[in-house]
PDB file of N, H, CA, C and O in Angstrom:
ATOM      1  N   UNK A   1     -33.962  10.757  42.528  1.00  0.00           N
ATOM      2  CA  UNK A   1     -32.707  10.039  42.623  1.00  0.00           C
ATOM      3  C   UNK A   1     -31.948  10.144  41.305  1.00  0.00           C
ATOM      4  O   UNK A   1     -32.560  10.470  40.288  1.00  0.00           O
ATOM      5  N   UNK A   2     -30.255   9.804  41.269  1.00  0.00           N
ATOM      6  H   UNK A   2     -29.758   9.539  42.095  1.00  0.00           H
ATOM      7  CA  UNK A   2     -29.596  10.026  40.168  1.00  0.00           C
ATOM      8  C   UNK A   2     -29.131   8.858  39.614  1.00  0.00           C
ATOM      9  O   UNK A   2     -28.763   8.168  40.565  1.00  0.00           O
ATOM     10  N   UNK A   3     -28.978   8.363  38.751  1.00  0.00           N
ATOM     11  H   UNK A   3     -29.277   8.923  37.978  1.00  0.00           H
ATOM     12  CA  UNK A   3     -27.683   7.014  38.386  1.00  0.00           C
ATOM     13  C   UNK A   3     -26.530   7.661  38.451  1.00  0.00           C
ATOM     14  O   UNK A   3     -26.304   8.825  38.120  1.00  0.00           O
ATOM     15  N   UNK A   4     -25.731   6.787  38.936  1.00  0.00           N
ATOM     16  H   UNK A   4     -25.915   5.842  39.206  1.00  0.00           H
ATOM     17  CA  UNK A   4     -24.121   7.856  39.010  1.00  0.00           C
ATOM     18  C   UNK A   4     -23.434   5.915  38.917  1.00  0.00           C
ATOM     19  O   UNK A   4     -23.328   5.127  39.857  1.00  0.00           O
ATOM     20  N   UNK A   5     -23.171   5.739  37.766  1.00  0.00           N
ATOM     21  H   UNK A   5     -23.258   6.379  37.002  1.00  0.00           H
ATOM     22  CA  UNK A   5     -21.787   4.704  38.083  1.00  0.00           C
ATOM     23  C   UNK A   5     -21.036   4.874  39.079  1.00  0.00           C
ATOM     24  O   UNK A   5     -21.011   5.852  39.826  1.00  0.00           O
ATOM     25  N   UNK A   6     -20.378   3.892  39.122  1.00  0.00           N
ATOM     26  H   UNK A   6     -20.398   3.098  38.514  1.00  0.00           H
ATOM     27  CA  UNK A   6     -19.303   4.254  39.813  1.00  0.00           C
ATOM     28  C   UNK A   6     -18.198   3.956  38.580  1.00  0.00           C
ATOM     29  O   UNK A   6     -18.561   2.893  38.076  1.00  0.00           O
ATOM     30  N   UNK A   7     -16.809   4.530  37.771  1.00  0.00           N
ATOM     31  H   UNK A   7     -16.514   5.394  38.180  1.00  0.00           H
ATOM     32  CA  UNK A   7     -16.114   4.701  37.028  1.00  0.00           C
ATOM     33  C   UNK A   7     -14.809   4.828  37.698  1.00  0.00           C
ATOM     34  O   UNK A   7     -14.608   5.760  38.476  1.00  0.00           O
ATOM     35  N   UNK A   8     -13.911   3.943  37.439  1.00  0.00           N
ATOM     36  H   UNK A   8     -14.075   3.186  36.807  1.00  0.00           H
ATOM     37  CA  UNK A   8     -12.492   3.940  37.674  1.00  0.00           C
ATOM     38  C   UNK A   8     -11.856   3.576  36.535  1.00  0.00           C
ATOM     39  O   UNK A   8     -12.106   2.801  35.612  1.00  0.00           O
ATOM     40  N   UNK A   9     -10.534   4.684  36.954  1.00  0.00           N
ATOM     41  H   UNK A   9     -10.331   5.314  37.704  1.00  0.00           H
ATOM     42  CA  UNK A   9      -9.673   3.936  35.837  1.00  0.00           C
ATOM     43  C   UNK A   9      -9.850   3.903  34.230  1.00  0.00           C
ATOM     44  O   UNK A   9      -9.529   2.997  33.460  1.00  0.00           O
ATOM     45  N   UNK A  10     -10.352   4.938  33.992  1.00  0.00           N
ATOM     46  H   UNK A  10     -10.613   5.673  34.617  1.00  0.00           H
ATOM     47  CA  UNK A  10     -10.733   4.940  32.719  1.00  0.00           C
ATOM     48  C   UNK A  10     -10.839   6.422  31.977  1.00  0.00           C
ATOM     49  O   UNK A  10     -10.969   7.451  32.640  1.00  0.00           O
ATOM     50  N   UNK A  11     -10.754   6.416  30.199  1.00  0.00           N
ATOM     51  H   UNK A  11     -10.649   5.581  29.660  1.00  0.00           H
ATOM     52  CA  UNK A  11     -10.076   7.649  29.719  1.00  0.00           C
ATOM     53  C   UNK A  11     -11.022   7.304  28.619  1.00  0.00           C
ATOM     54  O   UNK A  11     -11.620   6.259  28.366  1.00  0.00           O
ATOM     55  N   UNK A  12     -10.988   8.695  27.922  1.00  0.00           N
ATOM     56  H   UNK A  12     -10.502   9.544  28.127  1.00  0.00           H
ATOM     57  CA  UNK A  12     -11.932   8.459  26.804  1.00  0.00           C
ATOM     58  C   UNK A  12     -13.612   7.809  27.011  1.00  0.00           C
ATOM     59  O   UNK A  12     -14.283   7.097  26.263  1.00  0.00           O
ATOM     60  N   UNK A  13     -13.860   8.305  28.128  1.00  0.00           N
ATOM     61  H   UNK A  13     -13.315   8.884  28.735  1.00  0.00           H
ATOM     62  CA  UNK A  13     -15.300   7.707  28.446  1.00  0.00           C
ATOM     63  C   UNK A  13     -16.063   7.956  27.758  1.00  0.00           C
ATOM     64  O   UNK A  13     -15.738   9.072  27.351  1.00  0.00           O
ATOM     65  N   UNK A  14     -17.403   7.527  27.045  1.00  0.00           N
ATOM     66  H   UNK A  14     -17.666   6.620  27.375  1.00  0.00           H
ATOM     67  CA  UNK A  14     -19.179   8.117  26.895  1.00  0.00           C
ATOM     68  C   UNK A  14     -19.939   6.952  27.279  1.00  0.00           C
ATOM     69  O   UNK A  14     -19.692   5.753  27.159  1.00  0.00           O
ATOM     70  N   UNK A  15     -21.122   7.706  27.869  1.00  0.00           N
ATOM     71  H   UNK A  15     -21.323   8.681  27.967  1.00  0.00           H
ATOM     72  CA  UNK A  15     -22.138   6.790  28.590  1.00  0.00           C
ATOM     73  C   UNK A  15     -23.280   7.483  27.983  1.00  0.00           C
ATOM     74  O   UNK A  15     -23.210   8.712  27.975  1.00  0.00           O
ATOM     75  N   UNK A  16     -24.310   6.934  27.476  1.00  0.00           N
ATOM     76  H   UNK A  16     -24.367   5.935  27.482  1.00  0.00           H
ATOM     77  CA  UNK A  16     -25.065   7.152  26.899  1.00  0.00           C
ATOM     78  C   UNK A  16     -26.445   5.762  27.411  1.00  0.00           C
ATOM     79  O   UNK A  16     -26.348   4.558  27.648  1.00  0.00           O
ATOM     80  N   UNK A  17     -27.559   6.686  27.396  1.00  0.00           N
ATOM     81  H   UNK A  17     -27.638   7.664  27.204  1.00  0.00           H
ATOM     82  CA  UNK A  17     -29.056   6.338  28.404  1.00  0.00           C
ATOM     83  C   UNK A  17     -29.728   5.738  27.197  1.00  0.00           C
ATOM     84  O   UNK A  17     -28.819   5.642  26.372  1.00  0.00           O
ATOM     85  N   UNK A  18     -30.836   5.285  26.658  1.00  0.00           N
ATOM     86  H   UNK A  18     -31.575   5.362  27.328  1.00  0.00           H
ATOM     87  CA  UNK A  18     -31.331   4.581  25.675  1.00  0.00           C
ATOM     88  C   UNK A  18     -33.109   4.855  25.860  1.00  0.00           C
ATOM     89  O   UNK A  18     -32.965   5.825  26.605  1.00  0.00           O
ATOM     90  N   UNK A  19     -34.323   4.750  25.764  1.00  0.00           N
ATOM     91  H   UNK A  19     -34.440   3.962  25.159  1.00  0.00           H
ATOM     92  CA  UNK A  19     -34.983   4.794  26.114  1.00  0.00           C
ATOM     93  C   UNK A  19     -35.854   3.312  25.219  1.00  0.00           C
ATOM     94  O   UNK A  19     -35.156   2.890  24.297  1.00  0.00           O
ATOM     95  N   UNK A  20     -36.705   2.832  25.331  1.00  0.00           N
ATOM     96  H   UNK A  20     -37.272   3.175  26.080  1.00  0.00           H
ATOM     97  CA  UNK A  20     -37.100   1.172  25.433  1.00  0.00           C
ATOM     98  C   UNK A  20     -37.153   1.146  24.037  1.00  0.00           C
ATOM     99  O   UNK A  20     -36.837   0.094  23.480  1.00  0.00           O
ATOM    100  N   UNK A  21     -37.620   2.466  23.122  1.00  0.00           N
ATOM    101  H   UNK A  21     -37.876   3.321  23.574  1.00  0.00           H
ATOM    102  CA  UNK A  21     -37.384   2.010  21.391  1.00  0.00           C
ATOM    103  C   UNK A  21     -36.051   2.313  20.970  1.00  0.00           C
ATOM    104  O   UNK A  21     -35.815   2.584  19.792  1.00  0.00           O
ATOM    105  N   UNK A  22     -35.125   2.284  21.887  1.00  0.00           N
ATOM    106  H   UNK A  22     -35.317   2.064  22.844  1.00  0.00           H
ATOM    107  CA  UNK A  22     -33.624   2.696  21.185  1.00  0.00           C
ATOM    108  C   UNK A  22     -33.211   3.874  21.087  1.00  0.00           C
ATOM    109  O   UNK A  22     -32.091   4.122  20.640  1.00  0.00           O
ATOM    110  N   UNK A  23     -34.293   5.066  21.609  1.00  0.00           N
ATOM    111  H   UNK A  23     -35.202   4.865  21.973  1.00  0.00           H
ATOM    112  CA  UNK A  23     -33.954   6.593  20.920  1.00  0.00           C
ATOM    113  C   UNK A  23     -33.267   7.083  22.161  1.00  0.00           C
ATOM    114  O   UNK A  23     -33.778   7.063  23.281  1.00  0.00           O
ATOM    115  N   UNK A  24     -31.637   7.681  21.768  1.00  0.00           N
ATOM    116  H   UNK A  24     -31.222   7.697  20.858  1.00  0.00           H
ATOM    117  CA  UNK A  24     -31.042   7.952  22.706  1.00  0.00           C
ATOM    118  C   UNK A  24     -31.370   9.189  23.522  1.00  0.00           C
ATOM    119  O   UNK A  24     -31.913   9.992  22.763  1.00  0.00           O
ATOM    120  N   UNK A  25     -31.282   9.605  24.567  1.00  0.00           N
ATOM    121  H   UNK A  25     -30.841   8.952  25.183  1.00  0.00           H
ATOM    122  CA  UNK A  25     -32.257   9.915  25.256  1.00  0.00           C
ATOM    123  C   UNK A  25     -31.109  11.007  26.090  1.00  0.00           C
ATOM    124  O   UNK A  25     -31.449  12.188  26.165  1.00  0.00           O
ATOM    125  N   UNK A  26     -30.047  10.675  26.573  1.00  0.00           N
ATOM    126  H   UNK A  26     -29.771   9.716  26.512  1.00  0.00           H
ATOM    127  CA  UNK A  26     -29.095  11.654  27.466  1.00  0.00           C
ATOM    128  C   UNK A  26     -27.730  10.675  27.195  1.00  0.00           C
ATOM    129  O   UNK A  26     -27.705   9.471  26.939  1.00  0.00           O
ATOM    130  N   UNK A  27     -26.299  11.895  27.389  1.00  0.00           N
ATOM    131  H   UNK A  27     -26.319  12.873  27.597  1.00  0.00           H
ATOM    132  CA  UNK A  27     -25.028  11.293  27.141  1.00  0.00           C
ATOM    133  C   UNK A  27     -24.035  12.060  27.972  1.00  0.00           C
ATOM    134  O   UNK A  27     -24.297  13.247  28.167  1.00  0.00           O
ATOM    135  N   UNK A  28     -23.026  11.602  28.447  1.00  0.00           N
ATOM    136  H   UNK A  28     -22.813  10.638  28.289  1.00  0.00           H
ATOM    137  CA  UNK A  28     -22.119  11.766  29.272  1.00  0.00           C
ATOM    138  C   UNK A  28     -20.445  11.654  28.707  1.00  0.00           C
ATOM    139  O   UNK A  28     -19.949  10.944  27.832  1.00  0.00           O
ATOM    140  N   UNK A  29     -20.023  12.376  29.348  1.00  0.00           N
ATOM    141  H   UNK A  29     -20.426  12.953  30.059  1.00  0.00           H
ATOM    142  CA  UNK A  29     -18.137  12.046  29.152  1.00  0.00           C
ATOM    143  C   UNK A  29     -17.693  12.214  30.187  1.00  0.00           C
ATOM    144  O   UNK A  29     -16.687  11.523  30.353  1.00  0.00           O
ATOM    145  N   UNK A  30     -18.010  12.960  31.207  1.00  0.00           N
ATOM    146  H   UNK A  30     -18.827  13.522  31.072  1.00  0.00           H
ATOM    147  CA  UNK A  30     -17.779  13.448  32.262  1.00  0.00           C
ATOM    148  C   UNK A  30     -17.219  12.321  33.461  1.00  0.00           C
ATOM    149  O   UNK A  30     -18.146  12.045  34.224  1.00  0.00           O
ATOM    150  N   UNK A  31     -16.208  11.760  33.735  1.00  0.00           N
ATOM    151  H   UNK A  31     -15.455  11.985  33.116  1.00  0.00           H
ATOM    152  CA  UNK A  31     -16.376  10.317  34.695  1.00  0.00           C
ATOM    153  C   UNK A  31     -17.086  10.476  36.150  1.00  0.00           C
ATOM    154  O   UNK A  31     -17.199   9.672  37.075  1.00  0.00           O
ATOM    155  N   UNK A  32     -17.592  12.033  35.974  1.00  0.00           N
ATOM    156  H   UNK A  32     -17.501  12.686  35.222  1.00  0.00           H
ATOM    157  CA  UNK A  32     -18.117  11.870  37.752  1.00  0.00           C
ATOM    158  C   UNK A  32     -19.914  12.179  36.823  1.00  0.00           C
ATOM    159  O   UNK A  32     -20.967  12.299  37.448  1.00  0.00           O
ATOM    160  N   UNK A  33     -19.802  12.239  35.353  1.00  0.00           N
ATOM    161  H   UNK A  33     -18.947  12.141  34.845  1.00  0.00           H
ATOM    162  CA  UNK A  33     -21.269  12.109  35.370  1.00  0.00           C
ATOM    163  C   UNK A  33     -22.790  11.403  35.802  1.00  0.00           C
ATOM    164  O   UNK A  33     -22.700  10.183  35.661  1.00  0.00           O
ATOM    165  N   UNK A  34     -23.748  11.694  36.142  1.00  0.00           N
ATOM    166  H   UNK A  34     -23.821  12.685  36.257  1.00  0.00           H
ATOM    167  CA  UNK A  34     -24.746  11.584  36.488  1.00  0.00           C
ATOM    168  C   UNK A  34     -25.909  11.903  35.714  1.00  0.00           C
ATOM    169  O   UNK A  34     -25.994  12.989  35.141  1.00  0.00           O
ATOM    170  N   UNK A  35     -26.976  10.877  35.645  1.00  0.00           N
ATOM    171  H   UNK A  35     -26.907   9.994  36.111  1.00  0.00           H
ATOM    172  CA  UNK A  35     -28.260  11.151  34.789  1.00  0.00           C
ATOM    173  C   UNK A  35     -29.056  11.197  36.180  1.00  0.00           C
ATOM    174  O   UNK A  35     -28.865  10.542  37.205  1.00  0.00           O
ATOM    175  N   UNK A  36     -30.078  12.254  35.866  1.00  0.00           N
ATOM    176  H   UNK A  36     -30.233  12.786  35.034  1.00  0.00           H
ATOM    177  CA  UNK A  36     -30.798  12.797  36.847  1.00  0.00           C
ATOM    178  C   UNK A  36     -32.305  12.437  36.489  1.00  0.00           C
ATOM    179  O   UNK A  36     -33.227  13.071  37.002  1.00  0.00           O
ATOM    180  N   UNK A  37     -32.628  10.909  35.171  1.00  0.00           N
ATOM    181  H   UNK A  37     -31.879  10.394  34.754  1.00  0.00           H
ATOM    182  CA  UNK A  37     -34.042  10.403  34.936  1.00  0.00           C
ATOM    183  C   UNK A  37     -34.903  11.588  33.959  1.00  0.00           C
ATOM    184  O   UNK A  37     -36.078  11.394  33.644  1.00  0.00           O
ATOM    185  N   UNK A  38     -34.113  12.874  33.523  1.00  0.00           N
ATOM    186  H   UNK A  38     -33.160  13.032  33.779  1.00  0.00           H
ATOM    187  CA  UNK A  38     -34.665  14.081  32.831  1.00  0.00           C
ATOM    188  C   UNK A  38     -34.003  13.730  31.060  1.00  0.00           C
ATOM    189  O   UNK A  38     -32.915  13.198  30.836  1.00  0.00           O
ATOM    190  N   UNK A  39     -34.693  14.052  30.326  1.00  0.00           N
ATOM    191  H   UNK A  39     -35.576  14.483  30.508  1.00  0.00           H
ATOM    192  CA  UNK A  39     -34.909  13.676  29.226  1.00  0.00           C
ATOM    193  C   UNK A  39     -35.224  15.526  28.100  1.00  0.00           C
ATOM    194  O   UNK A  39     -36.403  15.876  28.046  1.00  0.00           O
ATOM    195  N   UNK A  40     -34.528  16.140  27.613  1.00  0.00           N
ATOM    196  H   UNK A  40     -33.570  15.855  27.657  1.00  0.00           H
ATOM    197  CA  UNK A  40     -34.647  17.424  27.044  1.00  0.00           C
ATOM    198  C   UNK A  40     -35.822  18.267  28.197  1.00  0.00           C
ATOM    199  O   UNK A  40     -36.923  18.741  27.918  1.00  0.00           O
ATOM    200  N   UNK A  41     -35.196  18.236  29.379  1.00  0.00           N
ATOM    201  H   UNK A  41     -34.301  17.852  29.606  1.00  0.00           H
ATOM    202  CA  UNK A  41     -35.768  18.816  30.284  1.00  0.00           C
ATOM    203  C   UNK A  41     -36.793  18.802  30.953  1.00  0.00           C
ATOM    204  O   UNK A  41     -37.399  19.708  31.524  1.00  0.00           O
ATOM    205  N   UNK A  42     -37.088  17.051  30.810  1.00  0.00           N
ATOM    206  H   UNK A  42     -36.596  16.315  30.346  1.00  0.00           H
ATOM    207  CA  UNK A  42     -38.707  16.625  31.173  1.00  0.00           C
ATOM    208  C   UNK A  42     -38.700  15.726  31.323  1.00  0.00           C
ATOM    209  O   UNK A  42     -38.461  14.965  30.385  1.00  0.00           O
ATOM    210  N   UNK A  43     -39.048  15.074  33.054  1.00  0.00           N
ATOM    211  H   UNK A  43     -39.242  15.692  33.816  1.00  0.00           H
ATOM    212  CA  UNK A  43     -39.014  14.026  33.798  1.00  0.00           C
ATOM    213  C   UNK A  43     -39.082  12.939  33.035  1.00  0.00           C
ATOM    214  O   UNK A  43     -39.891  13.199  32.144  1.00  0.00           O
ATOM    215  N   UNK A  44     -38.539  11.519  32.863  1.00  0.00           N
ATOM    216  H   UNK A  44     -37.882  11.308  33.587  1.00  0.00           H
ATOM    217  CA  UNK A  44     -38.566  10.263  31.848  1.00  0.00           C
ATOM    218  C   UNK A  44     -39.709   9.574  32.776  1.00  0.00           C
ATOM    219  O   UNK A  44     -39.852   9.504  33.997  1.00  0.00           O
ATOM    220  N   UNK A  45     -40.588   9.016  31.485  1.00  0.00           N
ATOM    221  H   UNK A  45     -40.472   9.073  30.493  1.00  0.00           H
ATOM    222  CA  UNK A  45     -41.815   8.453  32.519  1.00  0.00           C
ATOM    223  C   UNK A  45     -41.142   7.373  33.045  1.00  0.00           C
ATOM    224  O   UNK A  45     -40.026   7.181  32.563  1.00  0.00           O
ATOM    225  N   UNK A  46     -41.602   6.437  34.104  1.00  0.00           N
ATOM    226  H   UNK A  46     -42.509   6.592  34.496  1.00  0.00           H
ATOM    227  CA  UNK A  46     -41.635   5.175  34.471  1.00  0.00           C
ATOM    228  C   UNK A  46     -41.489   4.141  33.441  1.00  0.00           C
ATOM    229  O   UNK A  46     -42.060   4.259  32.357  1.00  0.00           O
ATOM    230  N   UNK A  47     -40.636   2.979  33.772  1.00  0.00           N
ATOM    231  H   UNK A  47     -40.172   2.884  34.653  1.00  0.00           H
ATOM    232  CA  UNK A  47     -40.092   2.378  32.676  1.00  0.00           C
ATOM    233  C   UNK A  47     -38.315   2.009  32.896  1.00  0.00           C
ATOM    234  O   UNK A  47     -37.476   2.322  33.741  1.00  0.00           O
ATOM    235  N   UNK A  48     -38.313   1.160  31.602  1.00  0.00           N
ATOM    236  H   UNK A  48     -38.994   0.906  30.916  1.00  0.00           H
ATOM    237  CA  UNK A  48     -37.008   0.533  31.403  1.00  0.00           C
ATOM    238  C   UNK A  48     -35.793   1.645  30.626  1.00  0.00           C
ATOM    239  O   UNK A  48     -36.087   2.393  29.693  1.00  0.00           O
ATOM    240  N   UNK A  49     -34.854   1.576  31.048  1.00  0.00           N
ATOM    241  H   UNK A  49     -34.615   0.969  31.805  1.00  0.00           H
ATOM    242  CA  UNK A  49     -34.047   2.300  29.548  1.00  0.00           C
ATOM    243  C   UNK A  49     -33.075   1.332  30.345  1.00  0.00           C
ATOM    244  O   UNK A  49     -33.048   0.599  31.334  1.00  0.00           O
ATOM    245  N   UNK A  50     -32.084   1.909  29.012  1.00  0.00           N
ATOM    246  H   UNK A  50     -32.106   2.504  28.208  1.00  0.00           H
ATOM    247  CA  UNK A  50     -30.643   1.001  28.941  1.00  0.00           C
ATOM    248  C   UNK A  50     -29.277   1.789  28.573  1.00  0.00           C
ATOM    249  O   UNK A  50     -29.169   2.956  28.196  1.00  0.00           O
ATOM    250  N   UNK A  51     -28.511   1.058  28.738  1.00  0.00           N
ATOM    251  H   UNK A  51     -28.599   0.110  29.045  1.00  0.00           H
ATOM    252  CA  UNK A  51     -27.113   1.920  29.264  1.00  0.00           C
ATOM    253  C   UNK A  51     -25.883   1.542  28.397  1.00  0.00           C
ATOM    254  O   UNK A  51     -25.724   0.321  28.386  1.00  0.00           O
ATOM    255  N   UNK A  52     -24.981   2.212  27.680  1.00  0.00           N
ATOM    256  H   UNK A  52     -25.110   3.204  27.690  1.00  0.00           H
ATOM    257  CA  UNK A  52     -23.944   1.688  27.308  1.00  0.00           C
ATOM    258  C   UNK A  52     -22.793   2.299  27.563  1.00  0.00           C
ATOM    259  O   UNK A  52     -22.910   3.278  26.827  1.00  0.00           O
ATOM    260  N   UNK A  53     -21.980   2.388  27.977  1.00  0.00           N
ATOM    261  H   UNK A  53     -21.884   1.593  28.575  1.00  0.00           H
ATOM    262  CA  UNK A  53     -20.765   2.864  28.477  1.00  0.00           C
ATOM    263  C   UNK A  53     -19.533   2.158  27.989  1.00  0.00           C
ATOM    264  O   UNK A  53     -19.177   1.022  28.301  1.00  0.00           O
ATOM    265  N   UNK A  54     -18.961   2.959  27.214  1.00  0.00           N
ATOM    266  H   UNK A  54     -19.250   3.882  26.960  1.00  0.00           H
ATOM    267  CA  UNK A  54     -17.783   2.781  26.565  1.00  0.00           C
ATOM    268  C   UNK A  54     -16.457   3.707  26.430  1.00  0.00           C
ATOM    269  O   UNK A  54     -16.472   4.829  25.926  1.00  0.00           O
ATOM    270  N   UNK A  55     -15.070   2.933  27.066  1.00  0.00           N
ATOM    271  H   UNK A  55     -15.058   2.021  27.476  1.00  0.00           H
ATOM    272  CA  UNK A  55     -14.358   3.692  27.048  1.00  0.00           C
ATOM    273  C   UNK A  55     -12.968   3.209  26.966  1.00  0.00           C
ATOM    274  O   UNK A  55     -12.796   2.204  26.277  1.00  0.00           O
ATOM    275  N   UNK A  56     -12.057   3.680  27.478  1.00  0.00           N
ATOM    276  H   UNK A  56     -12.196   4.496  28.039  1.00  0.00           H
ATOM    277  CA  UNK A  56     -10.771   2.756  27.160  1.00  0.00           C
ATOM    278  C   UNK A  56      -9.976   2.653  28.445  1.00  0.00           C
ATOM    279  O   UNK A  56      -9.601   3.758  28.838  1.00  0.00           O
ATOM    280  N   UNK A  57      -9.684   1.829  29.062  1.00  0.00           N
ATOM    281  H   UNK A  57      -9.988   0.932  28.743  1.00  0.00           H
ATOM    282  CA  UNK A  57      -8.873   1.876  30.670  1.00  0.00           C
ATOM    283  C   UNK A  57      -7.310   2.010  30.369  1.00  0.00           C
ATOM    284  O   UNK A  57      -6.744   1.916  29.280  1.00  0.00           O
ATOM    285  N   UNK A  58      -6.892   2.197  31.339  1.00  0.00           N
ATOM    286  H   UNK A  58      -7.351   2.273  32.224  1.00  0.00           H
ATOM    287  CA  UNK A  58      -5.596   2.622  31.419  1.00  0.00           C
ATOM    288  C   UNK A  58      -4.116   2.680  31.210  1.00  0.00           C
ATOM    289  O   UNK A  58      -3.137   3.407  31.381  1.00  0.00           O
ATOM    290  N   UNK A  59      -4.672   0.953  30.520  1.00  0.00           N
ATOM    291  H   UNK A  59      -5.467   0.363  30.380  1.00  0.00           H
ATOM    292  CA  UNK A  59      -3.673  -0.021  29.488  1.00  0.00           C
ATOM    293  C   UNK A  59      -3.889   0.419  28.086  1.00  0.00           C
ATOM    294  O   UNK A  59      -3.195   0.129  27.112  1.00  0.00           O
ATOM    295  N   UNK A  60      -5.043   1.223  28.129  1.00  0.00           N
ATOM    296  H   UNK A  60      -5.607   1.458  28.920  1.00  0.00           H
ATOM    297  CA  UNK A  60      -5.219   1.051  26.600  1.00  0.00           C
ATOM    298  C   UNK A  60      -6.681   0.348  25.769  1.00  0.00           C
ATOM    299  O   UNK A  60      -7.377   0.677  24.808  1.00  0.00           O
ATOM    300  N   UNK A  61      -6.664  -0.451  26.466  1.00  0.00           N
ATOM    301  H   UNK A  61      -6.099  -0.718  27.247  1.00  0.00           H
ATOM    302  CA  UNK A  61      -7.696  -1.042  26.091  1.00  0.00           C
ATOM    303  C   UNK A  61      -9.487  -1.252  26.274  1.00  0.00           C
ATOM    304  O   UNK A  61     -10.096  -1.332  27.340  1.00  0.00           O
ATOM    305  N   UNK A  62      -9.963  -1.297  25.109  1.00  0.00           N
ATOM    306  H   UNK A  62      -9.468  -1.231  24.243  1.00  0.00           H
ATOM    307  CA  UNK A  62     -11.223  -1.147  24.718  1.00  0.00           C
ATOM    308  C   UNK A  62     -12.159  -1.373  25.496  1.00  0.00           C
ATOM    309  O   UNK A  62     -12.446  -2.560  25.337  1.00  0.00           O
ATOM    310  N   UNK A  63     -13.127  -0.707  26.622  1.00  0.00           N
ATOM    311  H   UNK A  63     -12.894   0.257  26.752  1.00  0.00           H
ATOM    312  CA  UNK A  63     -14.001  -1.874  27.413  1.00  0.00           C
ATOM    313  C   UNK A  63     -15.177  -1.015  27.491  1.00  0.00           C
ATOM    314  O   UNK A  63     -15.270   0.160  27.845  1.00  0.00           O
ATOM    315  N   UNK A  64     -16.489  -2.253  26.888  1.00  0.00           N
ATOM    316  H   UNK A  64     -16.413  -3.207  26.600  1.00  0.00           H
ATOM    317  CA  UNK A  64     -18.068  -1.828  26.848  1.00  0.00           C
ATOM    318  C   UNK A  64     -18.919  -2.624  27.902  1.00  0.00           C
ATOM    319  O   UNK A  64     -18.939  -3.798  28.273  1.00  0.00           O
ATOM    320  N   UNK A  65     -19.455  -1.746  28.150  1.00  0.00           N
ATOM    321  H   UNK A  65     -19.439  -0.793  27.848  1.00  0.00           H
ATOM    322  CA  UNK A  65     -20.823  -2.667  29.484  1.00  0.00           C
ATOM    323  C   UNK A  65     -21.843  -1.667  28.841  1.00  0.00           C
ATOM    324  O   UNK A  65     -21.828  -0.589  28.247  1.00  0.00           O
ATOM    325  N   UNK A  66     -22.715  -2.580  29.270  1.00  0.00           N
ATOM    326  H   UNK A  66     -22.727  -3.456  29.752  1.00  0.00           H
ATOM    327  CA  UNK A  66     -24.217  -2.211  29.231  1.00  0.00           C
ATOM    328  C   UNK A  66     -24.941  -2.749  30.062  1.00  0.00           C
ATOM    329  O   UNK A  66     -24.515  -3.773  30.597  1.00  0.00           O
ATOM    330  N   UNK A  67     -26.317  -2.208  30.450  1.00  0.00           N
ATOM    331  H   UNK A  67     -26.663  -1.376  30.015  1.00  0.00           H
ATOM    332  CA  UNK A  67     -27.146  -3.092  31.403  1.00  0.00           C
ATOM    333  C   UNK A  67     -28.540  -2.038  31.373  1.00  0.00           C
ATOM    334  O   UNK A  67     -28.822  -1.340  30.399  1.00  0.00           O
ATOM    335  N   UNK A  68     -29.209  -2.079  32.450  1.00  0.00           N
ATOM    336  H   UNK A  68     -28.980  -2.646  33.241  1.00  0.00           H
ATOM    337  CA  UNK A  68     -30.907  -1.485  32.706  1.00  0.00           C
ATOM    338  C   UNK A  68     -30.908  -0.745  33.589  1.00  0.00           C
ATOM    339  O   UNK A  68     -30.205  -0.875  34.592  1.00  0.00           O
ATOM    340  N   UNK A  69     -31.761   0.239  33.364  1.00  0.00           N
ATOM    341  H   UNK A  69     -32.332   0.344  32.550  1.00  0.00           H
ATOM    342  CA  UNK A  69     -32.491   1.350  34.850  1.00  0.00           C
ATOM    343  C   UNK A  69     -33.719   1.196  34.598  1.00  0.00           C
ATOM    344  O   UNK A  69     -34.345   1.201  33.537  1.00  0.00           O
ATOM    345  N   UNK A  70     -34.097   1.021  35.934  1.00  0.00           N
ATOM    346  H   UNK A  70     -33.588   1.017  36.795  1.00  0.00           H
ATOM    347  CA  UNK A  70     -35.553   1.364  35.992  1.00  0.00           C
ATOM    348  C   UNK A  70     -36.173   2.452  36.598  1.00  0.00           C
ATOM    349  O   UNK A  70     -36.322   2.321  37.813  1.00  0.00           O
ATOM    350  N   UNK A  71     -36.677   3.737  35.986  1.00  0.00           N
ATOM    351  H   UNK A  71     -36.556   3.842  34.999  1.00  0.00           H
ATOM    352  CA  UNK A  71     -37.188   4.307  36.681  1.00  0.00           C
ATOM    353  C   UNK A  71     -38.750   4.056  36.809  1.00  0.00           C
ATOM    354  O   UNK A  71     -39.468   3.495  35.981  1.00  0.00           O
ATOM    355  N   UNK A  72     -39.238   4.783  38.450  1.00  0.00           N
ATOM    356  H   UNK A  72     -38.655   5.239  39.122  1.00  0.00           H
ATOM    357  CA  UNK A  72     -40.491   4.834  38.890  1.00  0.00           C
ATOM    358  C   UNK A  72     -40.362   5.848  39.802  1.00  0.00           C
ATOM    359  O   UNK A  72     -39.615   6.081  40.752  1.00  0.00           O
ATOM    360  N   UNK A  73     -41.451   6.485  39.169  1.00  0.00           N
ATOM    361  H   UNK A  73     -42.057   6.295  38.397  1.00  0.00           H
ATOM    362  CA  UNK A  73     -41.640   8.074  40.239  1.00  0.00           C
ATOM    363  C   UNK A  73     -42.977   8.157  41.021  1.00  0.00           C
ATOM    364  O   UNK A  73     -43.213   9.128  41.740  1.00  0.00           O
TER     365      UNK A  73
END
């Protein structure tokens, strides 16, 4: 399976994956991007990572979310 946000409305995107000690792990700009749980070309074990996505919407203005994936294979 993939994570795929869903992304509207928004310019200047990066989304970037985290892995549980902080070491960033995969990154995106792409707004139809998708993480596919692969990590420098090698399945991410089972486990927590975390997400930050930051970009600027359509007014202009600044907007960050973050939150969790869990993968299990």
């Amino acid at each position: 399976d993939n994570f795929k946000p869903t992304i509207k409305g928004m310019q200047d995107l990066s989304f970037t994956i985290f892995n549980r000690w902080g070491n960033q792990i995969y990154t995106w700009t792409d707004p139809q991007g998708v993480w596919d749980g692969f990590a420098n070309g090698n399945p991410s074990p089972d486990g927590v990572y975390f997400y930050v996505m930051k970009g600027v919407d359509l007014s202009g203005k600044t907007v960050e979310r973050s939150g969790s994936i869990t993968v299990r294979r």
